[in-house]
One Martini backbone bead per residue (centre of mass of N, CA, C, O) as a GRO file, in nm:
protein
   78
    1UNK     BB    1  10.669   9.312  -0.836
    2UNK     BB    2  10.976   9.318  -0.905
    3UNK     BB    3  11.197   9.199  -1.087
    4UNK     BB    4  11.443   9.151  -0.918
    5UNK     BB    5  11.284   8.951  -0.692
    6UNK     BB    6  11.201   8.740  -0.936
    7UNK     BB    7  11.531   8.665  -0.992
    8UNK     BB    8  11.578   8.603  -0.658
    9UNK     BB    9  11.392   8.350  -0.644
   10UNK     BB   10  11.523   8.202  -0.916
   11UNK     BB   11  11.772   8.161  -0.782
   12UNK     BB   12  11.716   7.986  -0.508
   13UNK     BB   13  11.571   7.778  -0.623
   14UNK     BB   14  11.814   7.670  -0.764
   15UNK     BB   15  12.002   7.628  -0.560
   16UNK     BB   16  11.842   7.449  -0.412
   17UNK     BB   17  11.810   7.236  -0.637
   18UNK     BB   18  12.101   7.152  -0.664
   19UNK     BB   19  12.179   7.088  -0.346
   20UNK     BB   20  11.993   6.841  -0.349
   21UNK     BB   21  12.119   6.699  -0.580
   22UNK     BB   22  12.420   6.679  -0.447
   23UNK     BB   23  12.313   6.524  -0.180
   24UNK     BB   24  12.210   6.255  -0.381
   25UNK     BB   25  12.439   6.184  -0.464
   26UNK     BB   26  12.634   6.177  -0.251
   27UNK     BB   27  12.433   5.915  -0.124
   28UNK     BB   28  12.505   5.721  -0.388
   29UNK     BB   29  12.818   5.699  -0.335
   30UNK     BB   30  12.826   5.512  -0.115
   31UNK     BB   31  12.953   5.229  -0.030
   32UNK     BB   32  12.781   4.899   0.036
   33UNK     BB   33  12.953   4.667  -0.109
   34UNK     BB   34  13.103   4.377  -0.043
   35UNK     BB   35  13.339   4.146  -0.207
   36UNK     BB   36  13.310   4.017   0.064
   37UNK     BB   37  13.088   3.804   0.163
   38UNK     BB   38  13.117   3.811   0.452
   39UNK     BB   39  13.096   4.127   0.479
   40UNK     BB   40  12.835   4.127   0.363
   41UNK     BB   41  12.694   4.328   0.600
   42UNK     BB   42  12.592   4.554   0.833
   43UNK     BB   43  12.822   4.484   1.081
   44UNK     BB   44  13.058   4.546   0.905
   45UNK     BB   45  12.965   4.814   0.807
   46UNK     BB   46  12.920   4.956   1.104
   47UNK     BB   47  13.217   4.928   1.171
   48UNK     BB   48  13.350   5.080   0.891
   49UNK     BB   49  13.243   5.338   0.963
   50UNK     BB   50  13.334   5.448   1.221
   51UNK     BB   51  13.614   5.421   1.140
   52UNK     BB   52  13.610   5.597   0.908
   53UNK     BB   53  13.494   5.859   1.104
   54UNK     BB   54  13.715   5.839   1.319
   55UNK     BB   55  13.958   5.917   1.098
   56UNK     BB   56  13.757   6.126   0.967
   57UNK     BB   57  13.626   6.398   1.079
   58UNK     BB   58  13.439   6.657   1.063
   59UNK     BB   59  13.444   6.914   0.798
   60UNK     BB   60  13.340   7.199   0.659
   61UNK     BB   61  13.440   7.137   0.325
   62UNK     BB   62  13.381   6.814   0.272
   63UNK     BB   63  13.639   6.621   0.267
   64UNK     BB   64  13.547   6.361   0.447
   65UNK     BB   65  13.365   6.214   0.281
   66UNK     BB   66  13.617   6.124   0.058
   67UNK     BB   67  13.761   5.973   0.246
   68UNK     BB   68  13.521   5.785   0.361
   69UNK     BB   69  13.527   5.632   0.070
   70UNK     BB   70  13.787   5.556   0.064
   71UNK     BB   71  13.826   5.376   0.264
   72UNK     BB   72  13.589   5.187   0.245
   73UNK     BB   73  13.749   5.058  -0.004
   74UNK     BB   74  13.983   4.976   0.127
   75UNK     BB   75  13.759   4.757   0.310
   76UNK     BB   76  13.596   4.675   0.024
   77UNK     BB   77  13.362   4.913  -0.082
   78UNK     BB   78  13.141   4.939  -0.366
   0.00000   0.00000   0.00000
């Protein structure tokens, strides 16, 4: 094996590990707990989550996620 396939091995871990590392980040940042115990609950959280997909659908850029990040903020969920 040449040092350059050994060069691009490493490379490819490297990248995969950094990718799994923020698709992990970026789901512990989706906010679950709602300010208002009232509306602290599964289904109104699914029901918040669901609106706040629906203003904001899914676009390639990754951009759609921080909107509804936002969304669900503005709709109380931290």
């Amino acid at each position: 094996m040449t040092t350059v396939s050994k060069l691009g091995q490493h490379l490819r871990g490297a990248i995969l590990t950094l990718l799994v590392g923020y698709v992990l980040m970026g789901c512990s940042l989706y906010p679950d707990v709602n300010i208002d115990p009232a509306k602290n609950n599964k289904a109104t959280f699914r029901q918040d989550a669901l609106d706040c997909a629906q203003s904001y659908p899914d676009s390639g850029s990754g951009v759609h996620v921080k909107q509804r990040i936002a969304c669900m903020n503005l709709k109380g969920w931290h």
